[in-house]
N, C-alpha and C positions, 0 to 999 in steps of 0.2 A: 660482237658478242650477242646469241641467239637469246631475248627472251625466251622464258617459259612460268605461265602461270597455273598455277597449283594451290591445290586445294589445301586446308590448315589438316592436314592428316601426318600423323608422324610418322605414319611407316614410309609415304611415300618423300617427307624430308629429309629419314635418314637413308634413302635410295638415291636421293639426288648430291647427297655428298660423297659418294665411292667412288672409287677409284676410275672407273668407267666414264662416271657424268664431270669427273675434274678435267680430261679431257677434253673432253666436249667445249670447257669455257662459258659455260651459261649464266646467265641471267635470272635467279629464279626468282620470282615474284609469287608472295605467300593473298593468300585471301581467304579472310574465315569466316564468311557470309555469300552466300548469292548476290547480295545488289554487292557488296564489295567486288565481288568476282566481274561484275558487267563494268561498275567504275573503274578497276584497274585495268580492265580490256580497253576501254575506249581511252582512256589516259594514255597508257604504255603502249597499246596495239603489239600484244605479245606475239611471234610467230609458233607457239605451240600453247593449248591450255590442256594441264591435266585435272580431270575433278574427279572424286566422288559419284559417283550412280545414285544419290539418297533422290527419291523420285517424291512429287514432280519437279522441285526445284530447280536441279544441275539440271535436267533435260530441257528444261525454259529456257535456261543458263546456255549452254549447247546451241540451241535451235536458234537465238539471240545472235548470239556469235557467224555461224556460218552464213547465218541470213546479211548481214552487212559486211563480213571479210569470208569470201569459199575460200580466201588464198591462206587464212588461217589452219592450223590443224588443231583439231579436238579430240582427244582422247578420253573415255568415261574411264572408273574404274569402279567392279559394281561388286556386292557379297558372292558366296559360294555357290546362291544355287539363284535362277531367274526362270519366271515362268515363259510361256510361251507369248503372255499378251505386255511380258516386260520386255522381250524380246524386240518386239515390233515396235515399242512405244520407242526405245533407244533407235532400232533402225529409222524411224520418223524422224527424230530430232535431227539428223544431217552428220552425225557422229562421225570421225574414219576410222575409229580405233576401240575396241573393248577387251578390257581385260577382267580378270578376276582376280580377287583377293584371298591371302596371301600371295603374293609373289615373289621371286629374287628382286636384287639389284640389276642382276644378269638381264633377265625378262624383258623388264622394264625398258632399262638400257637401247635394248636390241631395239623397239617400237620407236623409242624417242630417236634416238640416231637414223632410224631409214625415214620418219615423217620430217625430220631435219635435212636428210639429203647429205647425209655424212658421207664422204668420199675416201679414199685411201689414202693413204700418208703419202706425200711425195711433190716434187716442187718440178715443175714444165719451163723450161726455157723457150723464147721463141725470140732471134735476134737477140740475143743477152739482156734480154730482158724478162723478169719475172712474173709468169701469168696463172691466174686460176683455172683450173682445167677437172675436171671430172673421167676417171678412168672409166671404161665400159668393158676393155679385155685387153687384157697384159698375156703374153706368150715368150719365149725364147725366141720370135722371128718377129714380133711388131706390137705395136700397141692401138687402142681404138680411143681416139679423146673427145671431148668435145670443151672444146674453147670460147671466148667471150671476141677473141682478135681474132681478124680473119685471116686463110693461111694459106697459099696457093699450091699448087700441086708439083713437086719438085725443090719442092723450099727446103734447107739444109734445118733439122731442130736438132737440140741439145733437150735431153731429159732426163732428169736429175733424180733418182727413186733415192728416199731418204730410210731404210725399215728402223725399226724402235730399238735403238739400244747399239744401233750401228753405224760405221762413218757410212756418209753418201757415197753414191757412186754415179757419174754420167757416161749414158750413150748416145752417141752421136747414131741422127736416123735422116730419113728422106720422106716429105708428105707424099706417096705414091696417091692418094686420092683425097678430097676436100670438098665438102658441100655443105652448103647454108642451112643454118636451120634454126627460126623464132630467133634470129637477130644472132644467133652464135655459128658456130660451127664445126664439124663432125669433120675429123680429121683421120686417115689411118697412116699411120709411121711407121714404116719398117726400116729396121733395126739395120747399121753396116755390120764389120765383124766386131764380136767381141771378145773380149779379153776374158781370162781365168775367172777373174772373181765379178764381173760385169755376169758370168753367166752363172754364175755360184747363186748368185742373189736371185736372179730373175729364175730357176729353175726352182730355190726354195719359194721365194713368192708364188711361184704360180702351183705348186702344189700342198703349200701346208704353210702356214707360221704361227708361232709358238711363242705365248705371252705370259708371265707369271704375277699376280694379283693377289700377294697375301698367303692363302692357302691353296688356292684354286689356280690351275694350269688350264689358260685356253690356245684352246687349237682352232685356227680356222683353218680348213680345206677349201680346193679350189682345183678348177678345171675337171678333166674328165679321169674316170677311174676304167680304166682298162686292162690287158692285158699287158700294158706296158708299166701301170702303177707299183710299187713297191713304198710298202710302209715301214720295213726294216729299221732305219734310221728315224723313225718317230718314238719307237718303243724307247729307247731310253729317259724322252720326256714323260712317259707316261707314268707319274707319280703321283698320289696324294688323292683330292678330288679334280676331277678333267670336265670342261665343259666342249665339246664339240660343235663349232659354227658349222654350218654345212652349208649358208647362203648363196656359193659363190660355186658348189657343186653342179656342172653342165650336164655332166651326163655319166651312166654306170652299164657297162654291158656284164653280161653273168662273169667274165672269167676278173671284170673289177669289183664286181660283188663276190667273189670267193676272194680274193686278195683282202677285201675289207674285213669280211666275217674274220678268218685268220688270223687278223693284225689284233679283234676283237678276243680271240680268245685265248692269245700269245701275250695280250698288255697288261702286267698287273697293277691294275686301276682298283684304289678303294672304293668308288664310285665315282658315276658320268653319268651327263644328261647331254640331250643333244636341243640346240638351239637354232632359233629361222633356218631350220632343215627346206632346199629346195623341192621343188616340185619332183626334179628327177629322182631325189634322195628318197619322200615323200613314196612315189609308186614302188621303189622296188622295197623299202620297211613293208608295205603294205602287200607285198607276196612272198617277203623271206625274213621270217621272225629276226633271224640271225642278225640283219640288218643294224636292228638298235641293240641286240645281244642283252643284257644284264641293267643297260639305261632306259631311260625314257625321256618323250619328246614332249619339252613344254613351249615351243612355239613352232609353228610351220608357217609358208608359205602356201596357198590354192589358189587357183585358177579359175578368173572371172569373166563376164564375156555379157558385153551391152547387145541385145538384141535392136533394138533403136537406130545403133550409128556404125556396131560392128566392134566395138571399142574392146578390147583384151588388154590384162592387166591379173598380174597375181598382188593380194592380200597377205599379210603377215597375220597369222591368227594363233591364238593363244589354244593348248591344250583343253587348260582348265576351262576357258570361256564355252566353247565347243562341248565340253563333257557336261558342266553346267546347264548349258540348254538342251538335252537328250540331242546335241548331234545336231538341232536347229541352229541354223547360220544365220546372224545379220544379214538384212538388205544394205547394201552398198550404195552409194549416189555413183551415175556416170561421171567423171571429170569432165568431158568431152561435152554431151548435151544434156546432163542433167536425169537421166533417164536411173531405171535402175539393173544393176548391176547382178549378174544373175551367176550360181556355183559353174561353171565349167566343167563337169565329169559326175560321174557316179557316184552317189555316196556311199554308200553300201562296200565299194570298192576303195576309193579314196582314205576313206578314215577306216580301212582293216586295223591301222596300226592301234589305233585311238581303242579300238574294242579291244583288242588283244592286252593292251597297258590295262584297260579298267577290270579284267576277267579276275 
């Protein structure tokens, strides 16, 4: 069970009780003081601390923390609007995460589960035995894991995908390739034949799944949108208010960006917003309005890049946080050697979508 220490705020208490963070299984640890905050660190050694932005306190608070665990994650959460010298002061402190206030559950959610290393639902056989394993690419012809046992190349695996609200289902695969890697191992499985509903599941998984939470319908997307995508069979879900994942979005060539506009202006949604929108997703909102159509993006992924060591790595970044600082980003710490972490692309370019939302 993942600590998490947080700050005595009540918006951020009753976020950590949805539906979303019950999931998750956490541990939340409350602290309504700064020196509180550093005693329960070193006490509990939380694996995530969320705080308040009240400056300079929590950023002592922060800078404290990363300086004796980097393996920790810190998330600030700061008011609506931050200047440019509050900017930098949070980039100093060693922070990985900023948000701004108001937020959802959703939002929130999203930051906590990817600095937790939340993986997809599903349980990996290996020898009849049950092991934790981390997805990287699920397809209709194979899977990419990465494992804690080690697996040889030709090894016969059982992989058991479990989706929500579903019986399991196992297929039987073969390790066609195996390499080590920081004591685990990177496996690729490709799939024997499968059955009806073995491919029923893995073709809904790899391109859409569909969760219902109360009022709110989420949809996560996945893989690439091309001339082969067809959203037909999502419109029925599309009721009420819809939240749109797009994390897991590889890639969009124009005739799967006419398929998506399309689907956008065929769905009768009362409202959408689209959430950890990838990179790919990201470029083309930012040349075809149509893209986000009638919603708006309160969190994206960008693309970072250590001049130092060479290190690339995209950032979850908050709308609000971004529009808050006119569009100035956080400094990033390299994980790799410590250096800093610099935007990957144009701004001007990158964040069209951001000016277009705020106009």
């Amino acid at each position: 069970m993942p600590k998490v220490l947080v700050s005595n705020n009540s918006e951020l208490l009753r976020h950590f009780t949805a539906p979303p963070f019950l999931r998750l299984g956490l541990e939340v640890l409350v602290a309504k003081t700064a020196d509180e905050a550093r005693s329960l660190f070193l006490k509990e050694e939380p694996s995530l601390v969320v705080l308040d932005a009240d400056f300079p306190e929590s950023l002592d608070v922060a800078r404290t923390i990363k300086h004796q665990s980097k393996a920790t994650r810190v998330i600030l959460v700061a008011g609506k609007r931050l200047s440019g010298d509050q900017m930098r002061e949070i980039s100093a402190c060693g922070c990985d995460e900023l948000l701004i206030a108001p937020m959802t559950a959703d939002e929130l959610h999203d930051v906590v589960a990817i600095q937790l290393g939340e993986t997809r639902p599903g349980t990996v056989m290996l020898a009849n035995t049950k092991v934790d394993a981390t997805v990287s690419n699920l397809s209709l012809d194979g899977v990419r894991l990465l494992v804690a046992q080690p697996v040889t190349e030709g090894q016969i695996v059982e992989v058991t995908i479990a989706p929500d609200g579903e019986p399991p289902v196992t297929i039987k695969g073969t390790a066609v390739w195996a390499q080590p890697r920081d004591g685990k191992t990177v496996v690729g499985i490709a799939f024997a034949s499968l059955d009806d509903r073995a491919r029923a599941v893995l073709a809904k998984l790899t391109q859409w799944q569909v969760r219902t939470d109360g009022d709110r319908t989420r949809v996560v997307l996945r893989g690439d949108f091309t001339e082969a995508t067809r959203f037909d069979e999502l419109l029925p879900a599309m009721v009420g208010r819809v939240v749109f994942d797009t994390a897991q979005v590889t890639y969009m060539n124009s005739l799967g960006v006419r398929a998506w506009c399309e689907f956008l202006r065929q769905a009768r949604i009362q409202g959408y917003e689209f959430h950890a929108c990838s990179v790919p997703f990201i470029l083309q909102a930012s040349m075809v309005r149509d893209v986000i159509g009638r919603g708006t993006v309160t969190s994206f992924f960008a693309p970072f890049h250590c001049i130092g060591c060479d290190h690339q790595e995209e950032r979850l970044l908050q709308s609000a946080a971004i529009l808050a600082s006119n569009l100035e980003l956080p400094v990033f710490k390299c994980p790799s050697c410590g250096g800093a972490l610099e935007f990957d692309d144009l701004p001007e370019r990158y964040f069209a979508f951001l000016q277009d939302d705020n106009d």
